[in-house]
Steps between C-alpha positions, in 0.01 A plus 500: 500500500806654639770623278853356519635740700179462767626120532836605560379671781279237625757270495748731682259534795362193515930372535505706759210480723615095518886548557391761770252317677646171518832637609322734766315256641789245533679745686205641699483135618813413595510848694184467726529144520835528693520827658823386703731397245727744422352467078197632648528862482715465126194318330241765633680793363603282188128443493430851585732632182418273236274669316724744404803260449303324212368831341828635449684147388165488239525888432864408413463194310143588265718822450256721669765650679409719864425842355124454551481333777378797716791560713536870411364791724287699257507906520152621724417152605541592900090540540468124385773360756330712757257330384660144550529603863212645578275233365686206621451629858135577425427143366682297801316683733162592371349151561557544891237749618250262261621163684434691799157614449384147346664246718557676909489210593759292389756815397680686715782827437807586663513812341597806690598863402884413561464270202470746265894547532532155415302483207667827398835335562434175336389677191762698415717179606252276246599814223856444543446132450375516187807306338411173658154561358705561185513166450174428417333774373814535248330142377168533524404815373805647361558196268123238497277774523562687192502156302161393681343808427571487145375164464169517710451887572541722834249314703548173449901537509429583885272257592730283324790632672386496839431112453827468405668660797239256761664232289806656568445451859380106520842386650479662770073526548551061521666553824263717666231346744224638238630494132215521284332796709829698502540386095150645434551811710857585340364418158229711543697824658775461248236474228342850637842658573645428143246808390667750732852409411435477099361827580806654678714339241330617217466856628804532654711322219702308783499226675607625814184661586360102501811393699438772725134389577621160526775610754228669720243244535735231578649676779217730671389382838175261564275675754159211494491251762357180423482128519651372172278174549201749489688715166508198291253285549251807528498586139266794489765693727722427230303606256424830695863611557542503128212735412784838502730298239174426280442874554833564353486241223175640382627860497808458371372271217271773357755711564760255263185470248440893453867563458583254225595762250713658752875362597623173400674291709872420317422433144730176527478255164660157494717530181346392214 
């Protein structure tokens, strides 16, 4: 049974995951459904930011407060937001030469040496854009995280996260030509990716270093060529493209699991 306090917490996150996702999705609706309208572009970022505008009006009213909400820069954390930037470049492109190999056929590359300036470029441009990022990650693993892994432990708090943020997406997946394909393959990558950032977050004690890796792999330039008929109605392709992020989820779980004596992540109590 879960003490008092362990309900309080389950009832803070479980307020939060529905005001978040039913507001998101409204917005990330009315957005992509009507890209002309001049609302369009307000209810995406809205979208885009609200996360982190109901963690800190819950933070506020539960009496939480913002102190542990991992937005301070910790002394000798640089190696782990190298690490943020680094990795994040690693796991966009690592898939490629593998999609390559498997399917010649059907995938193509414009890749050429001068790109490498453009991926350079985008990346430290995706680093500087970490704000916008902000706006989730604040959310999801500055504020749900810490409560999910208290409730259901390290591993199952990402799994569980990552689910939530392919929920998170569903008003905008309806409109696309193949929703349930792209639901199952952000589900899944979030679901891997939420290792690697708990990690960063945890080591680095801010979440920046998530934001960071967020910034970067929305922004960094898509060199395979394909048919997106043949992408998502072709599972196994799928299926192969995500092998680097299971990589990553694997390695960074055990490396979650053999540090669990080692830093916590904010301490934060709901009052009692």
């Amino acid at each position: 049974m879960w003490k008092s306090v362990d309900r309080r917490v389950a009832k803070l996150a479980v307020l939060y995951i529905v005001i978040v996702l039913v507001a998101s999705n409204i917005l990330w609706y009315i957005g992509y459904s009507n890209r002309e309208s001049d609302d369009a572009v307000f209810c995406i970022v809205l979208a885009q930011f609200m996360p982190m505008l109901v963690c800190l009006i819950m933070s506020k009213i539960s009496k939480e407060g913002w102190n542990n909400l991992g937005i301070k820069v910790q002394k000798k954390s640089w190696k782990y937001f190298l690490l943020s930037i680094i990795g994040s470049v690693i796991i966009v492109y690592a898939a490629d030469p593998l999609a390559l190999l498997l399917f010649p056929n059907d995938v193509s590359t414009n890749f050429s040496i001068r790109e490498i300036a453009n991926i350079l470029l985008l990346t430290v441009f995706g680093t500087a854009c970490f704000i916008e990022c902000l706006g989730e990650e604040l959310g999801w693993i500055g504020y749900l995280y810490e409560k999910l892994e208290r409730l259901i432990g390290i591993g199952w708090a990402c799994v569980l996260l990552g689910v939530i943020r392919g929920i998170y997406h569903l008003g905008m997946i309806v409109l696309m030509n193949y929703p349930v394909q792209m639901f199952v393959e952000i589900t899944i990558s979030n679901i891997c990716l939420s290792f690697f950032m708990v990690y960063l977050y945890k080591k680095s004690g801010s979440i920046f270093a998530c934001s960071i890796s967020h910034g970067i792999c929305n922004l960094l330039p898509v060199f395979l060529v394909y048919e997106e008929d043949w992408y998502y109605t072709y599972f196994p392709v799928m299926m192969v493209m995500m092998i680097p992020s299971v990589i990553y989820a694997l390695f960074f779980g055990w490396r979650l699991m053999q540090d669990k004596s080692g830093q916590k992540l904010s301490g934060r109590r709901p009052p009692d």
